[in-house]
N, CA, C and O atoms as a GROMACS GRO file, in nm:
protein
  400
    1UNK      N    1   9.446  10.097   9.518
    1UNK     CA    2   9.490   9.965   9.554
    1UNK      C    3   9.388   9.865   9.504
    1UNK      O    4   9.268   9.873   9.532
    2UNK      N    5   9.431   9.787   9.443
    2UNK     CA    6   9.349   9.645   9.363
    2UNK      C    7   9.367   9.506   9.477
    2UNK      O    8   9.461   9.492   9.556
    3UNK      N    9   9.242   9.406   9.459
    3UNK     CA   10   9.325   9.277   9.511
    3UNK      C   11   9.206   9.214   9.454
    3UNK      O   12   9.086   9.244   9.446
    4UNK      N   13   9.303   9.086   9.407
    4UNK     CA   14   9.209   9.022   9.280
    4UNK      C   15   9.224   8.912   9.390
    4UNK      O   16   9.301   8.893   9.484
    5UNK      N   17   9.086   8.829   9.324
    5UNK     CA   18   9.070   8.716   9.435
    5UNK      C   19   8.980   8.645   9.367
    5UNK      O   20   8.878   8.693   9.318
    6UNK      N   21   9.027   8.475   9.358
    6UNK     CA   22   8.936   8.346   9.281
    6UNK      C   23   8.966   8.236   9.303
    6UNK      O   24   9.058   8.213   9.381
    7UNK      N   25   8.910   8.154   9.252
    7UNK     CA   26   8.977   8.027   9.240
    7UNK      C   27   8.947   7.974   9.052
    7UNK      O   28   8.894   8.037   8.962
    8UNK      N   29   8.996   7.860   9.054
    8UNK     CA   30   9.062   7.802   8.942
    8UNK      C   31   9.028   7.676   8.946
    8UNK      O   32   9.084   7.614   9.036
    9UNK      N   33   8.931   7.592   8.856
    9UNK     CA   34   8.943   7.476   8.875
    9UNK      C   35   8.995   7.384   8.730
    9UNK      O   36   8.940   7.378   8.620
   10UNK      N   37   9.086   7.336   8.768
   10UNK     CA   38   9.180   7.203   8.700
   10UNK      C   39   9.148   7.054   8.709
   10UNK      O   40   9.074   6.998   8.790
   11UNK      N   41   9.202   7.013   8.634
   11UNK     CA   42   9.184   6.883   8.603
   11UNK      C   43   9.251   6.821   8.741
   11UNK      O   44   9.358   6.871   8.778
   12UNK      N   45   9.198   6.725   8.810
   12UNK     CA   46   9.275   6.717   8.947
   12UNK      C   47   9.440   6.579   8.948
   12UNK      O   48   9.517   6.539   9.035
   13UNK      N   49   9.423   6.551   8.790
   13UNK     CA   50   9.545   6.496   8.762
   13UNK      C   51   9.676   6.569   8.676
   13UNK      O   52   9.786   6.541   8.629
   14UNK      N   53   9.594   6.667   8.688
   14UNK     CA   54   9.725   6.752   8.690
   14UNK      C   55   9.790   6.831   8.809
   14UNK      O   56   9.898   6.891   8.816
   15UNK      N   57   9.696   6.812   8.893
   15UNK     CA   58   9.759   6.928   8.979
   15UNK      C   59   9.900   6.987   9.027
   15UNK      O   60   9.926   7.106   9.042
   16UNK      N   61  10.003   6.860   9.052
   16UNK     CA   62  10.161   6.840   9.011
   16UNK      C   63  10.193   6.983   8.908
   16UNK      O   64  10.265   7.082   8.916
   17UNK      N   65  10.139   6.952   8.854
   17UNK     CA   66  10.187   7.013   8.733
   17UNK      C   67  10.150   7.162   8.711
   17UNK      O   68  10.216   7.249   8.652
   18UNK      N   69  10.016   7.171   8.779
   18UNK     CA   70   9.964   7.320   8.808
   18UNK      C   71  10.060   7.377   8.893
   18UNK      O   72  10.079   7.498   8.882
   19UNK      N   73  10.118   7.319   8.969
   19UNK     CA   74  10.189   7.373   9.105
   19UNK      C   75  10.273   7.422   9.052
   19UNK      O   76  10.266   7.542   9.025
   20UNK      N   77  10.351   7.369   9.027
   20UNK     CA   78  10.492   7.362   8.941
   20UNK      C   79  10.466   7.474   8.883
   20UNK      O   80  10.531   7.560   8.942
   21UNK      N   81  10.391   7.532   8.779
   21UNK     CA   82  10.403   7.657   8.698
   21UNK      C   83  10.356   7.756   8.783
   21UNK      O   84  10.407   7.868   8.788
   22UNK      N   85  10.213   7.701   8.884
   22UNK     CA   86  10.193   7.862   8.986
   22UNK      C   87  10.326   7.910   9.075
   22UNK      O   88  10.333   8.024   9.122
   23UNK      N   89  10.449   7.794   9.097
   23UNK     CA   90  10.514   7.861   9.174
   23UNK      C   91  10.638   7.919   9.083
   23UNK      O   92  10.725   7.982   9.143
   24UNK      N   93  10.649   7.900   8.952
   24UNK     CA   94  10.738   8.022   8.884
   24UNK      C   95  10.682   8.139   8.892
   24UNK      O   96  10.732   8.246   8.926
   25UNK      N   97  10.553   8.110   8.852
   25UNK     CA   98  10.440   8.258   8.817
   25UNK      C   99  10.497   8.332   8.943
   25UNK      O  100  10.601   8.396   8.931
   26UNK      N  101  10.460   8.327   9.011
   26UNK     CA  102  10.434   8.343   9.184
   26UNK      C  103  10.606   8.440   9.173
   26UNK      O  104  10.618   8.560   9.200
   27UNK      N  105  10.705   8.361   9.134
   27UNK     CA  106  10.828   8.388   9.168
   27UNK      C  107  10.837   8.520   9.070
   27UNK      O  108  10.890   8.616   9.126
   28UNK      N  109  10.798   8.541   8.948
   28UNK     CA  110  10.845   8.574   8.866
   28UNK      C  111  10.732   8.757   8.873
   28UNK      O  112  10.771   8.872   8.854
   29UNK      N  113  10.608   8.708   8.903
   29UNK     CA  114  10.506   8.847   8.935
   29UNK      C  115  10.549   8.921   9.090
   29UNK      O  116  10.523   9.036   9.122
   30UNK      N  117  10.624   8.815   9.173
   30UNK     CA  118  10.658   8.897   9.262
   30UNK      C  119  10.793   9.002   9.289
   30UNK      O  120  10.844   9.053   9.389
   31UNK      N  121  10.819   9.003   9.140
   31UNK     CA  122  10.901   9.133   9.120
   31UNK      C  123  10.916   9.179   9.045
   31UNK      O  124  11.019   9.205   8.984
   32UNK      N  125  10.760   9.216   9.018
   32UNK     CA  126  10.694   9.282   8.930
   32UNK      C  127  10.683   9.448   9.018
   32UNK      O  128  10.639   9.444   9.133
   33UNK      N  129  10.719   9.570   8.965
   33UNK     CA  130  10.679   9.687   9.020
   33UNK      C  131  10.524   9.690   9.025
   33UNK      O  132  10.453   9.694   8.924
   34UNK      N  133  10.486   9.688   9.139
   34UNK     CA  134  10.324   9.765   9.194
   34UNK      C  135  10.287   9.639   9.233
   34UNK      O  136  10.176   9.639   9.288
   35UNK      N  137  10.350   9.512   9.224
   35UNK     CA  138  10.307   9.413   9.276
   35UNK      C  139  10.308   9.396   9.425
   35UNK      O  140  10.417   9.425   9.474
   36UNK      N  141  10.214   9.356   9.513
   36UNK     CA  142  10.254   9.381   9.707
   36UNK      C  143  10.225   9.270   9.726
   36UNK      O  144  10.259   9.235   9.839
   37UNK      N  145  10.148   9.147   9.638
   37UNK     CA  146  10.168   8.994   9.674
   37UNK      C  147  10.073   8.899   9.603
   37UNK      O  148   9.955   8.912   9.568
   38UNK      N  149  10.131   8.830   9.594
   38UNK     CA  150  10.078   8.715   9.495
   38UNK      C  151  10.065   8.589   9.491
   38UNK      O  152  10.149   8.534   9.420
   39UNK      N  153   9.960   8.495   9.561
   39UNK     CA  154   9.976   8.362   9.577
   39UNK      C  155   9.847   8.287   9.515
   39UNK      O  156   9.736   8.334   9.493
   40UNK      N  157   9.894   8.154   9.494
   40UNK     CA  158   9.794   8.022   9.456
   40UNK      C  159   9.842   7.983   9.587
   40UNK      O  160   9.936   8.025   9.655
   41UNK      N  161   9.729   7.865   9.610
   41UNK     CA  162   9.717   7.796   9.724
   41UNK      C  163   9.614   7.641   9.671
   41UNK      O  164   9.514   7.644   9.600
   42UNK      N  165   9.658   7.560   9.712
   42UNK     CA  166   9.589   7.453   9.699
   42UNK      C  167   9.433   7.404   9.796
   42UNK      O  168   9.445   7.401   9.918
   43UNK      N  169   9.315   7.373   9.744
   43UNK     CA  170   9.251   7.374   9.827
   43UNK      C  171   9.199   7.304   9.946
   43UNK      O  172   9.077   7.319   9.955
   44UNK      N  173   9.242   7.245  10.025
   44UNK     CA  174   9.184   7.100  10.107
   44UNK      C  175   9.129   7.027  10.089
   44UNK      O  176   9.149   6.918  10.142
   45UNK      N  177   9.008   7.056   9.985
   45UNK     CA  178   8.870   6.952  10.025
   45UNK      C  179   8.869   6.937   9.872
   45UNK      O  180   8.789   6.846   9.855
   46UNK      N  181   8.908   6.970   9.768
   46UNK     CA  182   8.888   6.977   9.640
   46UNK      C  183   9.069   6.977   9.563
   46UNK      O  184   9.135   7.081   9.572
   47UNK      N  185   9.118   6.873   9.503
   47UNK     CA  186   9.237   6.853   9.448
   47UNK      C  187   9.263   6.947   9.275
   47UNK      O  188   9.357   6.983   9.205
   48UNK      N  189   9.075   6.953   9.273
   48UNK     CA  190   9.061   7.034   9.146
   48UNK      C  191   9.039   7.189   9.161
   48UNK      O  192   8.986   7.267   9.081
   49UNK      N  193   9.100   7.216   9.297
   49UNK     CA  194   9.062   7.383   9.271
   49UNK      C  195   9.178   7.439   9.336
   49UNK      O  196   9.238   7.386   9.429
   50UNK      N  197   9.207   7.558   9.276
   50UNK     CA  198   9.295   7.608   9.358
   50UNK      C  199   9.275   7.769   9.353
   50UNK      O  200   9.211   7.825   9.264
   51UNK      N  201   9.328   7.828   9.447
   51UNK     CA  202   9.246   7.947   9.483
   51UNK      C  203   9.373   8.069   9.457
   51UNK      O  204   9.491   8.040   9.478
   52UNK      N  205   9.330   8.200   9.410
   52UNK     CA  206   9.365   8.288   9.391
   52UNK      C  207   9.412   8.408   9.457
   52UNK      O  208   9.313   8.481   9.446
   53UNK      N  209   9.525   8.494   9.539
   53UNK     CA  210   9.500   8.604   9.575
   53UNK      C  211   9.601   8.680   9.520
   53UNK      O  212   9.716   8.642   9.498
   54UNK      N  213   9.554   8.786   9.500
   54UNK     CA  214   9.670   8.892   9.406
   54UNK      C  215   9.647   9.045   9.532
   54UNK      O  216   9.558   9.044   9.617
   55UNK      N  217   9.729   9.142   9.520
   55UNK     CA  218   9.771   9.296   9.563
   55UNK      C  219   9.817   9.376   9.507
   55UNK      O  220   9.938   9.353   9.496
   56UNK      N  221   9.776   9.500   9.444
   56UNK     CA  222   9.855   9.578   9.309
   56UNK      C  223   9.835   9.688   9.378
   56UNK      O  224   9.747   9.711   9.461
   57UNK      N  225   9.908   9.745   9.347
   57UNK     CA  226   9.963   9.915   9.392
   57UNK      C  227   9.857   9.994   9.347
   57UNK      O  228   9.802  10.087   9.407
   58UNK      N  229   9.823   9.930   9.196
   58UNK     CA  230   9.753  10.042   9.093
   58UNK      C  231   9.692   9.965   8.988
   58UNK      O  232   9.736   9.851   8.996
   59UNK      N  233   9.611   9.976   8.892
   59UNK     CA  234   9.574   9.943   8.760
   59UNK      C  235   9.672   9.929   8.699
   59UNK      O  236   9.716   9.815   8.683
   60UNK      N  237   9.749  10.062   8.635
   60UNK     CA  238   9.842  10.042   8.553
   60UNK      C  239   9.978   9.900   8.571
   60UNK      O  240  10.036   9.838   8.482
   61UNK      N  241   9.994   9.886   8.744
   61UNK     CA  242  10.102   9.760   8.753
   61UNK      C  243   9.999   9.654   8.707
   61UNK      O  244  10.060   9.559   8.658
   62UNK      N  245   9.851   9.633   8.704
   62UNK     CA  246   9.797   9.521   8.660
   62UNK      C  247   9.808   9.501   8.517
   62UNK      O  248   9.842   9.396   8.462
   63UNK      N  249   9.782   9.596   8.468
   63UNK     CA  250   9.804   9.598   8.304
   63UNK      C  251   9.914   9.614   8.272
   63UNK      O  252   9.922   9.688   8.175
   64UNK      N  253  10.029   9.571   8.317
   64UNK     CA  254  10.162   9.604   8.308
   64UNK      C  255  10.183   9.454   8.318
   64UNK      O  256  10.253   9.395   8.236
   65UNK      N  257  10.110   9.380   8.441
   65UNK     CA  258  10.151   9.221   8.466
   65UNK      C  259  10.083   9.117   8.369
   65UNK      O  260  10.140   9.012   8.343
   66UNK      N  261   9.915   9.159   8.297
   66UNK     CA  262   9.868   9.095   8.182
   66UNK      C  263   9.957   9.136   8.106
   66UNK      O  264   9.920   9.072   8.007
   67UNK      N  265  10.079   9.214   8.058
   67UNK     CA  266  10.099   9.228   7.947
   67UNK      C  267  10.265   9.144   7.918
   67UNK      O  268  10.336   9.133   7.818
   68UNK      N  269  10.278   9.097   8.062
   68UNK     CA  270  10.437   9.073   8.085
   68UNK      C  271  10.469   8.938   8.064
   68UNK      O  272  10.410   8.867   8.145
   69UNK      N  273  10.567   8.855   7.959
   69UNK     CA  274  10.572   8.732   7.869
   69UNK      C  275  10.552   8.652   8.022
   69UNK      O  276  10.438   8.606   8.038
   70UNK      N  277  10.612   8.637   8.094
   70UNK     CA  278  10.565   8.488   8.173
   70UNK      C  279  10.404   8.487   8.166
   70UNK      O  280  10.348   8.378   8.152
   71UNK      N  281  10.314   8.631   8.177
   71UNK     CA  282  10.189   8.611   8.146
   71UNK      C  283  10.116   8.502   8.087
   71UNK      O  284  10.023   8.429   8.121
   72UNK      N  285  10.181   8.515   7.998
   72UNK     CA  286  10.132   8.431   7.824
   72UNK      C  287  10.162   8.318   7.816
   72UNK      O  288  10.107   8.227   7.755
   73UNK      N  289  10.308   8.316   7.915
   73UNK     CA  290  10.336   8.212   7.906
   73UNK      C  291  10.233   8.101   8.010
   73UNK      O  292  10.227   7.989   7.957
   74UNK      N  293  10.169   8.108   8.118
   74UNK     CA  294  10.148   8.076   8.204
   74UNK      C  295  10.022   8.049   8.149
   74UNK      O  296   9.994   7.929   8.151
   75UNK      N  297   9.906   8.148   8.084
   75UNK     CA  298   9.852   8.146   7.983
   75UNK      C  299   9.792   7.996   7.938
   75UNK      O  300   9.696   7.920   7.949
   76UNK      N  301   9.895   8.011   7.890
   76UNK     CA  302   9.920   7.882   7.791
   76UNK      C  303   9.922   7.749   7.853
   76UNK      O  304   9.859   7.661   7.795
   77UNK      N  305   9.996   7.713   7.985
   77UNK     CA  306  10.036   7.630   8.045
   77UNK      C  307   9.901   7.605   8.133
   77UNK      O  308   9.876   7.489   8.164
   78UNK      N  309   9.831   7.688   8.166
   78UNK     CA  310   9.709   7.655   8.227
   78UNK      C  311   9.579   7.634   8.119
   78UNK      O  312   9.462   7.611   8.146
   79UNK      N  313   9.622   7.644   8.029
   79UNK     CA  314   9.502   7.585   7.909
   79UNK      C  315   9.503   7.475   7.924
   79UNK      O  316   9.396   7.414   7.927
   80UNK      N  317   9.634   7.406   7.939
   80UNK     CA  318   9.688   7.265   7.869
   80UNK      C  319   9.695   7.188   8.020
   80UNK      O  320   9.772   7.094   8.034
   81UNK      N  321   9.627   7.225   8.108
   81UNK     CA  322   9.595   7.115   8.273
   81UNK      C  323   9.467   7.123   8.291
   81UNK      O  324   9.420   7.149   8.401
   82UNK      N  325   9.380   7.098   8.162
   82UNK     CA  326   9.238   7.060   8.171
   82UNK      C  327   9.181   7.202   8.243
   82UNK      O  328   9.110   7.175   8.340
   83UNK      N  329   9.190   7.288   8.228
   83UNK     CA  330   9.098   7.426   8.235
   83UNK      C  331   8.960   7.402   8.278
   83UNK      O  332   8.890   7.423   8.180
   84UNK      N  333   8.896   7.372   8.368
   84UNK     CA  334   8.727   7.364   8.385
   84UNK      C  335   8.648   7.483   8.419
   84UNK      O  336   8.543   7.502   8.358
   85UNK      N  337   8.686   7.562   8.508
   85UNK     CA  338   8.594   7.694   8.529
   85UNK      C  339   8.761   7.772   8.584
   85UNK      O  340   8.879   7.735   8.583
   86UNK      N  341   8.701   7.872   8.620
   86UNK     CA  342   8.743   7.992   8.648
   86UNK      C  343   8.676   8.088   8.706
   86UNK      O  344   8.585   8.117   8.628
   87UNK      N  345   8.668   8.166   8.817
   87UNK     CA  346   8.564   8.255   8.870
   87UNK      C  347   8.678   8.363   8.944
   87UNK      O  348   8.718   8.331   9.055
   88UNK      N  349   8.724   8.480   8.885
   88UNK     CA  350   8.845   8.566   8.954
   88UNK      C  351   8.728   8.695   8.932
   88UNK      O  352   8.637   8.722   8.853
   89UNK      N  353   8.788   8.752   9.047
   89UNK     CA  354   8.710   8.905   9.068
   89UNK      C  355   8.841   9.016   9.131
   89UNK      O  356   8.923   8.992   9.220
   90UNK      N  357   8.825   9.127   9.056
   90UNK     CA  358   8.857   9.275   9.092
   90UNK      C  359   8.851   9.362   9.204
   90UNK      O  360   8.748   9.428   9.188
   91UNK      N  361   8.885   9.384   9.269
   91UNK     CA  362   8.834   9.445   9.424
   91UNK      C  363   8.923   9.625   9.441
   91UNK      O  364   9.041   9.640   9.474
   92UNK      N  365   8.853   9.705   9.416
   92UNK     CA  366   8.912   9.840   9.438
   92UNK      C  367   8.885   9.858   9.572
   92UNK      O  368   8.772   9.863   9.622
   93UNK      N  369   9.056   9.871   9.667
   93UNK     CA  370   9.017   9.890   9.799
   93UNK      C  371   9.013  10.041   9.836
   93UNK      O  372   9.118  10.078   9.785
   94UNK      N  373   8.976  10.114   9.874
   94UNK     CA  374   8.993  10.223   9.911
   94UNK      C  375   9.032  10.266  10.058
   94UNK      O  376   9.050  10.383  10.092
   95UNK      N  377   9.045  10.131  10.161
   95UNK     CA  378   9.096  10.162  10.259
   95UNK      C  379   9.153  10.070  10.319
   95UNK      O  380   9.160   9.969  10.249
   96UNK      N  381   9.208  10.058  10.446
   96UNK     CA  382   9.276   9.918  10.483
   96UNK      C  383   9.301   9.963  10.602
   96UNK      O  384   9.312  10.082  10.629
   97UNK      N  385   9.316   9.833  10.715
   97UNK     CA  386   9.346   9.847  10.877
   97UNK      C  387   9.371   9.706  10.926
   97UNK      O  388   9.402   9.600  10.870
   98UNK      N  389   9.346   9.739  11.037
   98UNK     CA  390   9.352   9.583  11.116
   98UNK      C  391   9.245   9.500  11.153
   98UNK      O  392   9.130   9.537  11.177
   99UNK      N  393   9.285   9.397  11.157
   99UNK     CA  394   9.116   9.330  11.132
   99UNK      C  395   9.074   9.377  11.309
   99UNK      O  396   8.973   9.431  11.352
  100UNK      N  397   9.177   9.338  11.368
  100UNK     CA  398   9.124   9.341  11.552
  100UNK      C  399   9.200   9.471  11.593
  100UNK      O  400   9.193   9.513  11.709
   0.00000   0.00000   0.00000
């Protein structure tokens, strides 16, 4: 089990416009096989960041979802809303429960 987790920072006059494509992405990876969930979220205190969480079954559904055209397409669409940093990380879970 994978769960990728970051944030994203954008140009904060685009953000409209970031939204708009994270919520096809969003629509379109969540029926993706090995996918268990997938969201952007906007951040409160910062209009230029927006934060990352992903859930994969496996590696292979991850390299299955970099390889899948809305990918590229999305890709692309987040080049072009002022791109400033990026900081996403990999997380191999090996176990899971309840928090309480």
């Amino acid at each position: 089990m994978l769960v990728i987790a970051g944030t994203v920072t954008i140009d904060p006059a685009r953000r409209e416009e970031a939204m708009t494509a994270a919520v096809v992405m969003m629509e379109e990876t969540r029926r993706e096989p090995g996918n268990l969930a997938y969201v952007f979220s906007g951040d409160f205190e910062s209009e230029a960041v927006v934060h990352i969480f992903e859930h994969w079954e496996s590696q292979e559904a991850l390299d299955a979802h970099f390889a899948a055209p809305h990918m590229a397409k999305f890709q692309k669409t987040l080049a072009g809303l002022g791109l400033q940093d990026m900081s996403v990380q990999k997380f191999q879970v090996s176990g899971v429960g309840p928090l309480f």
